[in-house]
N, C-alpha and C positions, 0 to 999 in steps of 0.2 A: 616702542616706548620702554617694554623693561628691559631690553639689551641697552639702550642710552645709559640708564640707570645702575646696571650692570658695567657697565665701560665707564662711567662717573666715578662709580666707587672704586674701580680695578685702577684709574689712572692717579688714584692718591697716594704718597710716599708719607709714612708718618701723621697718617690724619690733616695732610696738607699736600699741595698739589704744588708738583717742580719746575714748571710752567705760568707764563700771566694768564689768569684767566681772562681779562681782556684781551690780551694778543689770540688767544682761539677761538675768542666770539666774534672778532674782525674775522678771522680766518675763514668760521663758518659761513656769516656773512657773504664772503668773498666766495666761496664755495656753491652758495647756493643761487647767486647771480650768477657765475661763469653756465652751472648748469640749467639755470633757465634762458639762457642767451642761447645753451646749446641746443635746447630744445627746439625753443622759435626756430632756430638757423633749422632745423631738420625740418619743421613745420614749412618754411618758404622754398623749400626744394620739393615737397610733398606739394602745397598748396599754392604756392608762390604767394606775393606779399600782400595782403588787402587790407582795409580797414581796420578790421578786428585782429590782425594778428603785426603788425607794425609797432616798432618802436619809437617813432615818430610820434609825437603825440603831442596835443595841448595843455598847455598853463594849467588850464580845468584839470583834468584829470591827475597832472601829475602834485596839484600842490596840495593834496591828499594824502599823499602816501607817506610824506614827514611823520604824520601822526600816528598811525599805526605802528610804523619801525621804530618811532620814539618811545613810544609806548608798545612794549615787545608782548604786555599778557592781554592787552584790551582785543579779547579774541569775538566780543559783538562788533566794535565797529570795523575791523578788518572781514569779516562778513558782509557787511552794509557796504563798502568800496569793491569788496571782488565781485557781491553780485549785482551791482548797481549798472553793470554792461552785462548782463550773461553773455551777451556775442563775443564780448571782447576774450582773446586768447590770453590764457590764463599763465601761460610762460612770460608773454609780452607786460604782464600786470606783474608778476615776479618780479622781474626783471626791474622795474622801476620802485618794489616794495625792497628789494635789498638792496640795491644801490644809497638808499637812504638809510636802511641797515647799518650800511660800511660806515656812514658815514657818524652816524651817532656809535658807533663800535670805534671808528678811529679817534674820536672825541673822548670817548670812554677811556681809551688804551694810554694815551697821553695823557691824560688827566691822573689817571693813578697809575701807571708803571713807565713813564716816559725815563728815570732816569735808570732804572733796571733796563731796558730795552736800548737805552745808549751806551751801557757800561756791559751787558752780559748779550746782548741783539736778541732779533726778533724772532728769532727761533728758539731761546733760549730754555732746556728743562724740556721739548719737546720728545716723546717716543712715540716707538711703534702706537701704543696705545691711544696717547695725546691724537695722533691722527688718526684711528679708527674713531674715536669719539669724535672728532669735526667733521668727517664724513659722516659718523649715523647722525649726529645732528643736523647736518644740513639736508640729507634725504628724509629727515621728517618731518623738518619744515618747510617741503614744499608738500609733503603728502599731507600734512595737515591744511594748507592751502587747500589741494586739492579737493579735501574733503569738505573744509569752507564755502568753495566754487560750489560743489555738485549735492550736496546735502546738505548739514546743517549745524549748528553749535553743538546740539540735542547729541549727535552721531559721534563729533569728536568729544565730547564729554564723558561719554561712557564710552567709546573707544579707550579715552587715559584711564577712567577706572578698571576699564578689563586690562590694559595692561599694567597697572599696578598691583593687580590680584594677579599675574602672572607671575610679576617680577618677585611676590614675597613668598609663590609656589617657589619658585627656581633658586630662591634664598632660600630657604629651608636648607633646601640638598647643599648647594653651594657654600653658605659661611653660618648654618645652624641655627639660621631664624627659629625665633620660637613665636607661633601664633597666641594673639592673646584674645579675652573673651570678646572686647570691642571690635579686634579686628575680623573676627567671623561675623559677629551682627555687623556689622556693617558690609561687610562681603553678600553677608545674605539677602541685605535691605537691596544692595546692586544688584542679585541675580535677581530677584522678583521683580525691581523696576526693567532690567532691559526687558526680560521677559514680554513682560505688561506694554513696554515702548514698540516690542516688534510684534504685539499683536494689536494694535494699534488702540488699546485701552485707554 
């Protein structure tokens, strides 16, 4: 999370980004499906293909996952859909949560930068940087998934807040953060809750 945050702010030109930020949320999107397809595909040479790990799937299942990717921060109900099969393979559940992704991202991308993307294309303002940030975003949100699947809201919650106490250590050093008095209480209120969460208080 604070390398994202890190790579967020490094890919700005002038307090503005040279880039559609649509065009690299499809991207991500696109990103994090190919690598959960790539996943599975490794899982059915490993496992070969069953129930739980198949792309194939029913109406049921899949007319769920519009909501979620439509709604990108509703991080309880994307809980309630990936563990509602624990058996079911959690790439093969990817897989059909960003495809639905792409699809409200392509919706998005058109709707506010279709005539920048016809006039300047769909790469347009892209650098090194632009895609190291669509790659860290896309491998965290499948590892936020992950964490979804195999623990719980509680875990990826304070997960973001340890790594936004990270990210405003590494900003100190990096562009001169200055900490202010709320952000130590509050820092401090986080160490005493995880503390308290992993001793099961």
């Amino acid at each position: 999370m604070f390398r994202s945050l890190v790579i967020i702010a490094w890919s700005k030109r002038a307090g503005k980004y040279d880039y559609s930020v649509a065009t690299a949320n499809f991207m991500m999107e696109t990103l994090k499906c190919v690598f959960s397809l790539v996943a599975v595909t490794l899982i059915w040479e490993r496992e070969g293909i069953t129930e739980d790990n198949k792309l194939i799937t029913s109406w049921e299942e899949i007319k769920v996952y519009p909501v979620p990717a439509g709604l990108y921060l509703v991080k309880n109900l994307l809980q309630l859909i990936i563990k509602k099969r624990p058996s079911r393979n959690i790439n093969a559940q990817n897989f059909w949560l960003y495809i639905f992704g792409m699809i409200f991202s392509a919706g998005a991308m058109f709707a506010q930068d279709d005539e920048e993307i016809r006039n300047k294309g769909f790469f347009h303002g892209f650098s090194l940087i632009t895609v190291c940030m669509i790659i860290n975003h896309a491998l965290g949100g499948i590892a936020v998934s992950m964490v979804m699947k195999y623990a719980d809201n509680i875990v990826k919650v304070y997960s973001t807040s340890v790594a936004m106490l990270l990210t405003a250590i590494i900003s100190i050093f990096l562009f001169g953060f200055h900490l202010t008095l709320p952000f130590v209480l509050g820092s401090m209120v986080l160490s005493v809750s995880v503390y308290l969460h992993s001793k099961g208080a």
